[in-house]
ZADO-1210 file (C-alpha; in nm, 4 decimals, padded with zeros to 6 digits):
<atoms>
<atom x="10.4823" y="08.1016" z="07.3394" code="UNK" pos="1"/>
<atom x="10.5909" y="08.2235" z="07.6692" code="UNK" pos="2"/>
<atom x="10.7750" y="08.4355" z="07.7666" code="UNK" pos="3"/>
<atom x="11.0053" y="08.3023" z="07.9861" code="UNK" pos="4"/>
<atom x="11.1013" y="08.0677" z="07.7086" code="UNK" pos="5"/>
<atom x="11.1922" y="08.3572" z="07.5083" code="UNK" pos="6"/>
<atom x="11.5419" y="08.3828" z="07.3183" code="UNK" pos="7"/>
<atom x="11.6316" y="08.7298" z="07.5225" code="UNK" pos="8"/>
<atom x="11.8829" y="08.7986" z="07.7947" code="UNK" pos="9"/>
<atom x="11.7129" y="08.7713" z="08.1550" code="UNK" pos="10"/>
<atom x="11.7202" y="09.0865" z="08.2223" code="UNK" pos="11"/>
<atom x="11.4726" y="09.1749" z="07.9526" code="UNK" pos="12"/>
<atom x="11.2830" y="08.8856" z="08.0729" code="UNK" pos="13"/>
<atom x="11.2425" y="09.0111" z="08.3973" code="UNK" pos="14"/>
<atom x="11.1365" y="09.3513" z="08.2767" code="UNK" pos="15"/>
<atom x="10.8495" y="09.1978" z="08.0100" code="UNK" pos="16"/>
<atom x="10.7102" y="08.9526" z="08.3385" code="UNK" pos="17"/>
<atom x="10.6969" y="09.2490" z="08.6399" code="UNK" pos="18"/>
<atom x="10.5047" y="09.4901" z="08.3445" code="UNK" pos="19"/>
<atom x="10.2495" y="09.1614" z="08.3165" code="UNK" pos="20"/>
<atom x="10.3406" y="09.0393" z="07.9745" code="UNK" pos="21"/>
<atom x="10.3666" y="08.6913" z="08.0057" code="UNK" pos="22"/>
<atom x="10.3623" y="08.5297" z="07.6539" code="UNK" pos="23"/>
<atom x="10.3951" y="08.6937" z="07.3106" code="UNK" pos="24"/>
<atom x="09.9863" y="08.7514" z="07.2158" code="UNK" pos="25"/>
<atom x="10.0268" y="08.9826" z="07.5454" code="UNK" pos="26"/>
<atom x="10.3156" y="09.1804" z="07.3460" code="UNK" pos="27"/>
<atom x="10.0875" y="09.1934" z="07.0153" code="UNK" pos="28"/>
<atom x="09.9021" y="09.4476" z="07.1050" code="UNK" pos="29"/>
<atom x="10.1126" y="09.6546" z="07.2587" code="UNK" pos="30"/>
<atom x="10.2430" y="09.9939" z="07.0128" code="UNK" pos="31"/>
<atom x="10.5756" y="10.2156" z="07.0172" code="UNK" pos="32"/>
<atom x="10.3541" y="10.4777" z="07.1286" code="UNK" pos="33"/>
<atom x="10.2908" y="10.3415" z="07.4442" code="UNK" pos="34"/>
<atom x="10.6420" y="10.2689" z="07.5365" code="UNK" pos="35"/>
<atom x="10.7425" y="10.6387" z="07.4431" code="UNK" pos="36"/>
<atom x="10.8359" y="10.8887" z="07.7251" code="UNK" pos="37"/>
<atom x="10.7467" y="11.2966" z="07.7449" code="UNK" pos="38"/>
<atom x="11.0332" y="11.5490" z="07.8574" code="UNK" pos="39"/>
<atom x="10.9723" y="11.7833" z="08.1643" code="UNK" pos="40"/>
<atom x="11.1776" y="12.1094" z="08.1960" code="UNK" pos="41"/>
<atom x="11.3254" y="12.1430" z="08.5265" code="UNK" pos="42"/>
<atom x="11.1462" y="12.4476" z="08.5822" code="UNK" pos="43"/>
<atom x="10.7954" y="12.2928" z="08.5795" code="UNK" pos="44"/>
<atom x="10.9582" y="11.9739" z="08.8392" code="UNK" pos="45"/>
<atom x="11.0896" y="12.2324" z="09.0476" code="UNK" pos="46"/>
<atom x="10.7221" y="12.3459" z="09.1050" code="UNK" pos="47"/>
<atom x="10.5856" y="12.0183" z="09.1402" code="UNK" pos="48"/>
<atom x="10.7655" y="11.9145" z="09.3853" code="UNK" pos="49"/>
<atom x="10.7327" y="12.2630" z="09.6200" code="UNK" pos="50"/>
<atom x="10.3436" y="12.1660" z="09.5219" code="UNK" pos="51"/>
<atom x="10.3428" y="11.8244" z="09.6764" code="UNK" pos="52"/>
<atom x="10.0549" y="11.7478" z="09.8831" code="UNK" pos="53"/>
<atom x="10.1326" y="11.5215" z="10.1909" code="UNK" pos="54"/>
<atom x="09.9943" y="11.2751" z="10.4188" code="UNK" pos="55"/>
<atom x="10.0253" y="11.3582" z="10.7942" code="UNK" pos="56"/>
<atom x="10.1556" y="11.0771" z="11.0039" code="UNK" pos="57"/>
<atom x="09.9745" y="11.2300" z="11.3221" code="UNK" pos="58"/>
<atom x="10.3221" y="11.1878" z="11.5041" code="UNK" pos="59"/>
<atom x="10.4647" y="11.5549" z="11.5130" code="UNK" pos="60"/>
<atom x="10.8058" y="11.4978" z="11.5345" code="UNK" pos="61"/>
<atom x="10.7570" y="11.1882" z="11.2512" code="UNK" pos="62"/>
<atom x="10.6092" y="11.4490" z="11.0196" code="UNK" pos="63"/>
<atom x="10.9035" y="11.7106" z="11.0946" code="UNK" pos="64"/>
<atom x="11.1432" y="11.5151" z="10.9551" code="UNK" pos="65"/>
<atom x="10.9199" y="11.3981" z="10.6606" code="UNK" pos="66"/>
<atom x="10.8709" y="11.7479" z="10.5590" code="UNK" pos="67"/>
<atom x="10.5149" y="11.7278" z="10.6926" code="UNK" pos="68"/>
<atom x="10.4648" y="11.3643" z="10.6179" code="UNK" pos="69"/>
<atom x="10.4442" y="11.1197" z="10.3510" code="UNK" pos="70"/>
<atom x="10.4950" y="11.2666" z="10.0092" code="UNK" pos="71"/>
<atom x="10.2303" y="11.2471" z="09.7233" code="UNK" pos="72"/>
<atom x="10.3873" y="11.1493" z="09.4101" code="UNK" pos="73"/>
<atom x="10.6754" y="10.9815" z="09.5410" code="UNK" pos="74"/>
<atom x="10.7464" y="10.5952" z="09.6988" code="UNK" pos="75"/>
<atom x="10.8446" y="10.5557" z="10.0331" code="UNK" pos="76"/>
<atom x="10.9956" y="10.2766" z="10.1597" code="UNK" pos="77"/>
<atom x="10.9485" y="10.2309" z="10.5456" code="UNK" pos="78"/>
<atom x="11.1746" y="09.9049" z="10.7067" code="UNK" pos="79"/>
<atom x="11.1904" y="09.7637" z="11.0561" code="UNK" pos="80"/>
<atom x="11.2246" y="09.4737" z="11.2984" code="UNK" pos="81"/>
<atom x="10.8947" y="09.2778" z="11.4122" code="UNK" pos="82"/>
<atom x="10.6842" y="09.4514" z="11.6209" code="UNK" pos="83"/>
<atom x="10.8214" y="09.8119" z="11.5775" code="UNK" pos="84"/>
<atom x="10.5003" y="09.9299" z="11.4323" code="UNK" pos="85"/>
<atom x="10.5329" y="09.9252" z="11.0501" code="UNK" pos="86"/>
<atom x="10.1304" y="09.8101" z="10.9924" code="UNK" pos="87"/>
<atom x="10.0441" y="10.0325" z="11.2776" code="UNK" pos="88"/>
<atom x="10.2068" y="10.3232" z="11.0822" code="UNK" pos="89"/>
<atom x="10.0343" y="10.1531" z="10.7614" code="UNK" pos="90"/>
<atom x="09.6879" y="10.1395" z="10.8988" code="UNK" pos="91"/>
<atom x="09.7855" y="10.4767" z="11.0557" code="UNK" pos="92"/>
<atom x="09.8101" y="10.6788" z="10.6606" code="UNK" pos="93"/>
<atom x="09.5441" y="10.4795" z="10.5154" code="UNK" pos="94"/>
<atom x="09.3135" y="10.6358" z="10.7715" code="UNK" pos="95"/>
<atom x="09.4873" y="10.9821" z="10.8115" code="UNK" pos="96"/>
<atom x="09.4744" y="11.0711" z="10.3947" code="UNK" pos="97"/>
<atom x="09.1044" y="11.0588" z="10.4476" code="UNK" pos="98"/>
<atom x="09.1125" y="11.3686" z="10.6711" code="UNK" pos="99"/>
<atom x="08.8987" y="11.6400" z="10.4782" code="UNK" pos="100"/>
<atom x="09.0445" y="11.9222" z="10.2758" code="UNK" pos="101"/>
<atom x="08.8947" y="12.1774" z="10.5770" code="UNK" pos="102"/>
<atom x="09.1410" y="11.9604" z="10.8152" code="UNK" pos="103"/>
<atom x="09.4447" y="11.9937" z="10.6132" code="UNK" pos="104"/>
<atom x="09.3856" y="11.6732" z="10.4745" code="UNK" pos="105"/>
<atom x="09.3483" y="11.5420" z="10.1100" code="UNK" pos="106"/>
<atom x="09.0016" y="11.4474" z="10.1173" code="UNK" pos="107"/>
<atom x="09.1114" y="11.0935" z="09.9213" code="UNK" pos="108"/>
<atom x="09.0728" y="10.7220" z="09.9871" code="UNK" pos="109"/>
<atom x="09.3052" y="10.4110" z="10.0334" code="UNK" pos="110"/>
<atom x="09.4251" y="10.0979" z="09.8759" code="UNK" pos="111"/>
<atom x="09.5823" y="09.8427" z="10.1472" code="UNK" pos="112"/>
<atom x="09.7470" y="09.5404" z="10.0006" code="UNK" pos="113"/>
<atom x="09.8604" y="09.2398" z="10.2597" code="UNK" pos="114"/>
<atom x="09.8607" y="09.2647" z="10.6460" code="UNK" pos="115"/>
<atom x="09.5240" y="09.4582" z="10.7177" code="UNK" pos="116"/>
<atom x="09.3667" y="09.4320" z="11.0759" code="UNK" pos="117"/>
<atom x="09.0222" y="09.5584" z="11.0009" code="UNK" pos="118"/>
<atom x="08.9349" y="09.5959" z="11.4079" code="UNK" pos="119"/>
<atom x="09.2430" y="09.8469" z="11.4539" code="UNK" pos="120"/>
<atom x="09.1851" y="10.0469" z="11.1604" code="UNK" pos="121"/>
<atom x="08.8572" y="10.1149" z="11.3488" code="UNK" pos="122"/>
<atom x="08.9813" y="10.1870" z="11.6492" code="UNK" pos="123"/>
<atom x="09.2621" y="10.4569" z="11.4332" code="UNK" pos="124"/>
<atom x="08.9573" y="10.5919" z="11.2708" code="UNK" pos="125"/>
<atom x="08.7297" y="10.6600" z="11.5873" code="UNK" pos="126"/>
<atom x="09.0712" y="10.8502" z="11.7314" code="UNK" pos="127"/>
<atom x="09.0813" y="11.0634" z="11.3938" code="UNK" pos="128"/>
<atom x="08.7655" y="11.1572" z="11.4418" code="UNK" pos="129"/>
<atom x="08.7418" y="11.2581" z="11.7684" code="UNK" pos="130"/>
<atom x="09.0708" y="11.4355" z="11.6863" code="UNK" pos="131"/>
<atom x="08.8787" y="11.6360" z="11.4048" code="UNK" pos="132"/>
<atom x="08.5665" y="11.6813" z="11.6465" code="UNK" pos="133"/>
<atom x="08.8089" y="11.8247" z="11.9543" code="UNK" pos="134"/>
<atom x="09.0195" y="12.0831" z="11.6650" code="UNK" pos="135"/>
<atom x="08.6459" y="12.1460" z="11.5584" code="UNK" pos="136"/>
<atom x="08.4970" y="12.2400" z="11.8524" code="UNK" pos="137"/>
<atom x="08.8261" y="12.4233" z="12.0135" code="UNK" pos="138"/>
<atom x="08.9385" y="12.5703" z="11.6528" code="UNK" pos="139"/>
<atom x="08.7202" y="12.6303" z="11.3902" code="UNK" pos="140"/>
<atom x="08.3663" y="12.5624" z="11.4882" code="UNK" pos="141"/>
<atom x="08.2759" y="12.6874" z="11.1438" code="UNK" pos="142"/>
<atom x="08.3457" y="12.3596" z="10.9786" code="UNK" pos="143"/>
<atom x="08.0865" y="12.1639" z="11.2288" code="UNK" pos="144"/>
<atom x="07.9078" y="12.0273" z="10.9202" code="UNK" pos="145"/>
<atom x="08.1982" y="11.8958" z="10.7964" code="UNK" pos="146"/>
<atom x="08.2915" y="11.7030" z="11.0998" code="UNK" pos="147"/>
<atom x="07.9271" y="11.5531" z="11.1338" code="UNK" pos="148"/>
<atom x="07.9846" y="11.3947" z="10.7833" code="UNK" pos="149"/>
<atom x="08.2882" y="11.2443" z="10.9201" code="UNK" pos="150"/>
<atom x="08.2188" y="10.9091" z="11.0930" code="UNK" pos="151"/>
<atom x="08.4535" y="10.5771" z="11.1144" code="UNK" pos="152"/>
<atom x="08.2715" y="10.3596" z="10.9545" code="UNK" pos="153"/>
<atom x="08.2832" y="10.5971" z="10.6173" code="UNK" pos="154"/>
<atom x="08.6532" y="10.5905" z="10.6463" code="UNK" pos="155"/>
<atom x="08.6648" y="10.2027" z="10.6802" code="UNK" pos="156"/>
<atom x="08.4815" y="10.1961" z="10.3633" code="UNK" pos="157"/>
<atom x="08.6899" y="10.4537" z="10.1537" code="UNK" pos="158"/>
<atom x="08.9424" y="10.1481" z="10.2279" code="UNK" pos="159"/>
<atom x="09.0291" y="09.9396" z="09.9507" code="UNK" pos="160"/>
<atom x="09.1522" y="09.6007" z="10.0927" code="UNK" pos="161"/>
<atom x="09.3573" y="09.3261" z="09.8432" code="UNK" pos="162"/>
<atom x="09.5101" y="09.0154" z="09.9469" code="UNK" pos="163"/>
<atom x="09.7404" y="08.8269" z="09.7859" code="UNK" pos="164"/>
<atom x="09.8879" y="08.4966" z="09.8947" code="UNK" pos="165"/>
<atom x="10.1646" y="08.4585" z="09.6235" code="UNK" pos="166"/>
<atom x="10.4442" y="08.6426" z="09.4289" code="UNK" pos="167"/>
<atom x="10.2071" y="08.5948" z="09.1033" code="UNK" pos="168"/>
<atom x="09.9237" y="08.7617" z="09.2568" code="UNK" pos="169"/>
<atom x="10.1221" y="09.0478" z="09.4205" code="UNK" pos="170"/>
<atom x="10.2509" y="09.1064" z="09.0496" code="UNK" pos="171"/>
<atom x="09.9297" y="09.0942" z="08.8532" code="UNK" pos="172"/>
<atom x="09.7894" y="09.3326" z="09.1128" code="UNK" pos="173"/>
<atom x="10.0269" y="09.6007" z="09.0609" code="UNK" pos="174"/>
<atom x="09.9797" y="09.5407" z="08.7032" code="UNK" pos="175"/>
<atom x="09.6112" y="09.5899" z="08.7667" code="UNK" pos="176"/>
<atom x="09.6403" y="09.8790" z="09.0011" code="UNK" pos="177"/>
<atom x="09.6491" y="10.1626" z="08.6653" code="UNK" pos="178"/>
<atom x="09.3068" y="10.0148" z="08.5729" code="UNK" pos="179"/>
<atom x="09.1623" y="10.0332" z="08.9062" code="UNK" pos="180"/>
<atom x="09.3374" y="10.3962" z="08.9670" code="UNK" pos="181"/>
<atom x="09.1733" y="10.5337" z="08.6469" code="UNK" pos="182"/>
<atom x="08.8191" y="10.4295" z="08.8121" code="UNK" pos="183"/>
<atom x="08.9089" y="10.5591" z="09.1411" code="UNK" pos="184"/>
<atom x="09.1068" y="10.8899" z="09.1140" code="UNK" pos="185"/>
<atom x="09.0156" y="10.9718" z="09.4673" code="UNK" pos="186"/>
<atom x="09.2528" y="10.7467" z="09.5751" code="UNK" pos="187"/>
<atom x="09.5411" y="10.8950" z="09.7527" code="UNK" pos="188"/>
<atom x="09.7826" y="10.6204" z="09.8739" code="UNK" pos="189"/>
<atom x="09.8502" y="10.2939" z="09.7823" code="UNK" pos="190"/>
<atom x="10.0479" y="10.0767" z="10.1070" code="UNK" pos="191"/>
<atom x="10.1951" y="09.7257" z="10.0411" code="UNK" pos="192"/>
<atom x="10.2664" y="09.5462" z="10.3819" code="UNK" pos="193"/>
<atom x="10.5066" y="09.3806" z="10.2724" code="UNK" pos="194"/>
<atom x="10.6318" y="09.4259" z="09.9508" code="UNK" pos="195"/>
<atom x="10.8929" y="09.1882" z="10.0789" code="UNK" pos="196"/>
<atom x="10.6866" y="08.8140" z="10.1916" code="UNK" pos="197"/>
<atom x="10.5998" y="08.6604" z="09.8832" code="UNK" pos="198"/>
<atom x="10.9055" y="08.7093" z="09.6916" code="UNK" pos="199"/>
<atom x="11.1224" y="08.5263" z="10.0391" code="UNK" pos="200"/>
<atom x="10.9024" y="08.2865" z="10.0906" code="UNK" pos="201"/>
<atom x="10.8343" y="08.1522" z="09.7047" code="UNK" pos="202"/>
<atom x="11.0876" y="08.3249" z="09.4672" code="UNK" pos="203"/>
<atom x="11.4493" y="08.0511" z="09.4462" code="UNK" pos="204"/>
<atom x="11.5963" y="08.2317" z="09.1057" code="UNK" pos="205"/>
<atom x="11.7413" y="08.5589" z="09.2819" code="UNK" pos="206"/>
<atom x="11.8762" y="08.7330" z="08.9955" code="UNK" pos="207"/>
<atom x="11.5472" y="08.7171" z="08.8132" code="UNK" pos="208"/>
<atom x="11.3597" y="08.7866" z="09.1751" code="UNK" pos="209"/>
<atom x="11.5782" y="09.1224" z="09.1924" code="UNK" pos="210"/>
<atom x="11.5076" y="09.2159" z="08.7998" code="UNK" pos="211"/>
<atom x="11.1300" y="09.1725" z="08.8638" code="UNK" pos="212"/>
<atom x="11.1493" y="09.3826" z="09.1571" code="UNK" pos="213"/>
<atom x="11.2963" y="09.6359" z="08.9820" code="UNK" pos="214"/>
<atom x="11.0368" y="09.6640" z="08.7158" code="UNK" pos="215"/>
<atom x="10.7608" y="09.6487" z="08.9484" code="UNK" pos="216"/>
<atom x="10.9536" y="09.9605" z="09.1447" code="UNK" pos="217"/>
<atom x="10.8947" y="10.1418" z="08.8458" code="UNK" pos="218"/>
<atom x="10.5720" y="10.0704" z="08.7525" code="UNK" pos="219"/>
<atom x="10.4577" y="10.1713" z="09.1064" code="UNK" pos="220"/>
<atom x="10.6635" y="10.5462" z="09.0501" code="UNK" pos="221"/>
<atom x="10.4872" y="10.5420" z="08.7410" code="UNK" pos="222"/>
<atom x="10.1638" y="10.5028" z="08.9805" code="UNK" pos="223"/>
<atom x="10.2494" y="10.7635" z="09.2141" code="UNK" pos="224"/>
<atom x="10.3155" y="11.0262" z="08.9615" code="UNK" pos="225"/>
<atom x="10.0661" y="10.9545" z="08.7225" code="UNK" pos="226"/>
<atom x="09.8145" y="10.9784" z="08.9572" code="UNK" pos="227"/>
<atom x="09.9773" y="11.2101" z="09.2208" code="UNK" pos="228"/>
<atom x="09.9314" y="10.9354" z="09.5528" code="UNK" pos="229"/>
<atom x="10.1854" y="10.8291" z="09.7788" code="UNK" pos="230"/>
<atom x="10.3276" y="10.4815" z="09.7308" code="UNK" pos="231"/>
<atom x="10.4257" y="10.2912" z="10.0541" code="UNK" pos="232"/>
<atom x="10.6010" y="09.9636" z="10.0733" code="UNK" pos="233"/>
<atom x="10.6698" y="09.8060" z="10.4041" code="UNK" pos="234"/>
<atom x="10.9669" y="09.5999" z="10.4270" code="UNK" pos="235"/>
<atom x="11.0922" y="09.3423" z="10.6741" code="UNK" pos="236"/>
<atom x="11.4544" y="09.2584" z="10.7983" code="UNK" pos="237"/>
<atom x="11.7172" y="09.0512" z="10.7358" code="UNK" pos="238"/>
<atom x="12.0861" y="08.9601" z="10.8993" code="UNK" pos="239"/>
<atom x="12.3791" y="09.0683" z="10.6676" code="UNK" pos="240"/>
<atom x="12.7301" y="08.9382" z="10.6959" code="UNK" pos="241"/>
<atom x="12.9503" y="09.2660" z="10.7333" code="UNK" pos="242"/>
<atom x="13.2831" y="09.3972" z="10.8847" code="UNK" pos="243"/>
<atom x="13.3124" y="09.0309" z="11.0326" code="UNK" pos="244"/>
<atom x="12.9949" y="08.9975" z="11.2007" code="UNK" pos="245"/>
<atom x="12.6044" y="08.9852" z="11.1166" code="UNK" pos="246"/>
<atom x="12.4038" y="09.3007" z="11.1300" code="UNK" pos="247"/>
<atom x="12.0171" y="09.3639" z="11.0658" code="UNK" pos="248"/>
<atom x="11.9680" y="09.5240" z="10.7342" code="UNK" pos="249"/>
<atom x="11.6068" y="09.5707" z="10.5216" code="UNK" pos="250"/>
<atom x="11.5046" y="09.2904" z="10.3066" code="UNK" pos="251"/>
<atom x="11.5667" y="09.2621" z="09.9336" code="UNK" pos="252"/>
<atom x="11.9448" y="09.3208" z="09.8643" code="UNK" pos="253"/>
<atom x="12.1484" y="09.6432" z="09.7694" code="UNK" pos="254"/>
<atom x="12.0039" y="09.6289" z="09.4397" code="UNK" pos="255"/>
<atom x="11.6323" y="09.6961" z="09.5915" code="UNK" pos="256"/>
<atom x="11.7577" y="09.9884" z="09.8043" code="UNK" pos="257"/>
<atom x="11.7736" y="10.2036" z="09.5401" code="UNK" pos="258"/>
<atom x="11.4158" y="10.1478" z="09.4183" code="UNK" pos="259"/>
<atom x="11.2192" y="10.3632" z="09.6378" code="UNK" pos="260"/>
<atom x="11.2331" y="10.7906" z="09.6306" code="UNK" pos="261"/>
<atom x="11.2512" y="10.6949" z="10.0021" code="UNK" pos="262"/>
<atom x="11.3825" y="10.5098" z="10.3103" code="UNK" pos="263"/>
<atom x="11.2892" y="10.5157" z="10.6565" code="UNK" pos="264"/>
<atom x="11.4159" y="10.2705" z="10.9165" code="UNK" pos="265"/>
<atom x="11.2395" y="10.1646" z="11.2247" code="UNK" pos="266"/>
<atom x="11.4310" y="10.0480" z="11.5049" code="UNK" pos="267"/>
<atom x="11.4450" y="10.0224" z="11.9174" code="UNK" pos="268"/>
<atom x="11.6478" y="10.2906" z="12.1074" code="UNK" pos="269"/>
<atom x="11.6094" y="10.0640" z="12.4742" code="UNK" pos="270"/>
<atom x="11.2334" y="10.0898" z="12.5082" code="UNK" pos="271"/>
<atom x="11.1682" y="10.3394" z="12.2797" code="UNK" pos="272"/>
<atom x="11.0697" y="10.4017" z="11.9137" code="UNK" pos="273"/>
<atom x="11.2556" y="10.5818" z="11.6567" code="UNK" pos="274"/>
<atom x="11.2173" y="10.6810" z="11.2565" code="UNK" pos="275"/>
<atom x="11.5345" y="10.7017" z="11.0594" code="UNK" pos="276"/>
<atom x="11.5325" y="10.8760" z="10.7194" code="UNK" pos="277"/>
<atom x="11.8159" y="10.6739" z="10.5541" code="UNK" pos="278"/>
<atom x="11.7842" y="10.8093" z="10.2209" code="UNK" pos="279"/>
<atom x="11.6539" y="11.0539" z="10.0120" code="UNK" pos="280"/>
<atom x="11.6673" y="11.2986" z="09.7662" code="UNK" pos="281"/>
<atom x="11.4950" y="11.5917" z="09.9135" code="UNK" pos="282"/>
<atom x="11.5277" y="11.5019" z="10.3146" code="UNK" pos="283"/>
<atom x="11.8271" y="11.5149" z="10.5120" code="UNK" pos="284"/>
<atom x="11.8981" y="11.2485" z="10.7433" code="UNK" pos="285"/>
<atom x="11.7825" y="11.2729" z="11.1062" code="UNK" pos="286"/>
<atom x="11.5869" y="11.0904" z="11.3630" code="UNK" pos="287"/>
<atom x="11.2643" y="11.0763" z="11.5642" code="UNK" pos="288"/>
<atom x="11.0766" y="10.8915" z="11.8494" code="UNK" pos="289"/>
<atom x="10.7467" y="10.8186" z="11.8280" code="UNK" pos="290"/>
<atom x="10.4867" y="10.5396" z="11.9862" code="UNK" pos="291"/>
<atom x="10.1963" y="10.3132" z="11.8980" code="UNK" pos="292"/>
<atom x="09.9170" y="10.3743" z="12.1273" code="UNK" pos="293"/>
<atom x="09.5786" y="10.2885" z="12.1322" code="UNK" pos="294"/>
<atom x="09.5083" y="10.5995" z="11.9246" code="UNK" pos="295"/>
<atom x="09.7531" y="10.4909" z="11.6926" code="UNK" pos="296"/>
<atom x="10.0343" y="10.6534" z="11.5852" code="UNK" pos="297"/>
<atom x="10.1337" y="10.9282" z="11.8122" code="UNK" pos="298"/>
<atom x="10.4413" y="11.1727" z="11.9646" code="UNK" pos="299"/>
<atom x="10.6321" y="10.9783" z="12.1787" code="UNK" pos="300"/>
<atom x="10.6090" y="10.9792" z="12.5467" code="UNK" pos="301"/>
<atom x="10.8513" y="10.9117" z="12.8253" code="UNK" pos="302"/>
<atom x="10.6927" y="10.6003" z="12.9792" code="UNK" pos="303"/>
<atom x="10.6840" y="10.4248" z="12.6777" code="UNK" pos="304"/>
<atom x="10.6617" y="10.0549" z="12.6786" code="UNK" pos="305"/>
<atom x="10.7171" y="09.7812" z="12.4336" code="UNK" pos="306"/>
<atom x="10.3323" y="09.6951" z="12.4034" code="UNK" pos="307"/>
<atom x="10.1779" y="09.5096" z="12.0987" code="UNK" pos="308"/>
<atom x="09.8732" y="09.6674" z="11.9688" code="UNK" pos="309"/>
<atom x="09.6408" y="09.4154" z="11.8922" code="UNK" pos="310"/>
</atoms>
């Protein structure tokens, strides 16, 4: 029997599909001790979270707002317009949390689900390490060793690359992803670009579209603090009817906005590009410019010009 045909309200429904149980021999196996929660004193979170290891975005003023970057354990949510540079920023972490521990880095490797341009993440990864080979040889010439290690061809590799060309597939990944993560604990970030196609282009039933959403939200929270790695979903944009006209807004609906630990909205300030934190717990609201070069990600510059990489 199936799941969907299931005499429950559709909100439990949704929940049971996102978590990847389908029909009821999926449920049988499944015991009370697995659905039961431990309790944290807010002593021990405190620490965690002054503890948090993060993942440069090799844009200074990007990472000052951050906090010093993408945060470990967390999900961040990053939203924008075509063309603003959301894939470029993807490409841009999947590289950069491969920086070694003697760089500041976290030494870990990637999982890229979706959009994945295999020729620029080469190009990002020859910049990083030059950019490790220049701090090397100007900074601290006692980790040469380390930098000869270093080349972009390993970092290509420590990339884990899924596609998935439908809302089922994007759902039994993330379902898969706890598997995968307890064979591959050197994985530091997982990036979905976009969390957002699939489910516009093939989901018609919104109400259950937003309660699977939701569940899969949580299992990927789950993800990023079970296995300390930053989660990062990029979203596209949509036109909402407000105050009597139509404004841009992230995709999804209200109900998805509160999903992610984080928000950050890219937009166009005349030819340049800026980084909005919109929400979060930790992070105050504030701006910063920034630009897509062929290095990738970088601080931005004053003749900066709406050019497409790749």
């Amino acid at each position: 029997m199936e799941v969907s045909s299931l005499p429950i309200s559709a909100s439990q429904r949704g929940k049971l599909i996102s978590a990847g149980y389908t029909s009821l021999s999926s449920l049988s196996s499944v015991s009370s001790s697995d659905l039961a929660r431990g309790a944290h004193n807010a002593w021990d979170m405190l620490h965690e979270e002054e503890s948090m290891t993060r993942i440069t975005t090799s844009c200074a003023d990007l990472d000052n707002i951050l906090g010093g970057g993408i945060n470990c354990k967390e999900v961040t949510e990053i939203g924008g317009v075509p063309g603003i540079g959301k894939t470029q920023l993807g490409i841009q972490l999947a590289v950069n949390v491969q920086i070694p521990l003697e760089f500041g880095g976290l030494g870990g490797k990637a999982i890229y689900i979706g959009n994945f341009m295999v020729e620029r993440a080469l190009q990002i990864a020859e910049a990083c390490v030059e950019d490790m080979s220049e701090y090397n040889r100007f900074l601290r010439n006692d980790f040469q060793a380390c930098q000869v290690k270093m080349q972009p061809t390993d970092i290509l590799e420590n990339i884990f690359y899924f596609r998935v060309c439908t809302y089922t597939e994007q759902i039994a990944l993330i379902n898969y992803l706890d598997k995968f993560m307890s064979e591959h604990k050197d994985v530091k970030i997982v990036i979905i670009d976009s969390i957002t196609f699939h489910f516009r282009q093939d989901f018609d039933d919104m109400a259950l579209r937003t309660r699977v959403l939701s569940g899969l939200a949580l299992k990927l929270m789950k993800l990023a603090k079970d296995f300390s790695l930053a989660v990062v979903l990029l979203n596209q944009v949509t036109t909402k009817y407000t105050g009597g006209s139509f404004q841009l807004t992230l995709a999804l609906g209200d109900s998805w906005s509160h999903s992610c630990t984080n928000r950050v909205i890219l937009y166009w300030n005349g030819n340049e590009r800026y980084a909005y934190i919109d929400k979060s717990p930790s992070l105050r609201s504030a701006s910063a410019s920034y630009s897509v070069t062929h290095r990738g990600i970088r601080n931005s510059t004053s003749n900066v010009k709406r050019v497409k990489m790749m």
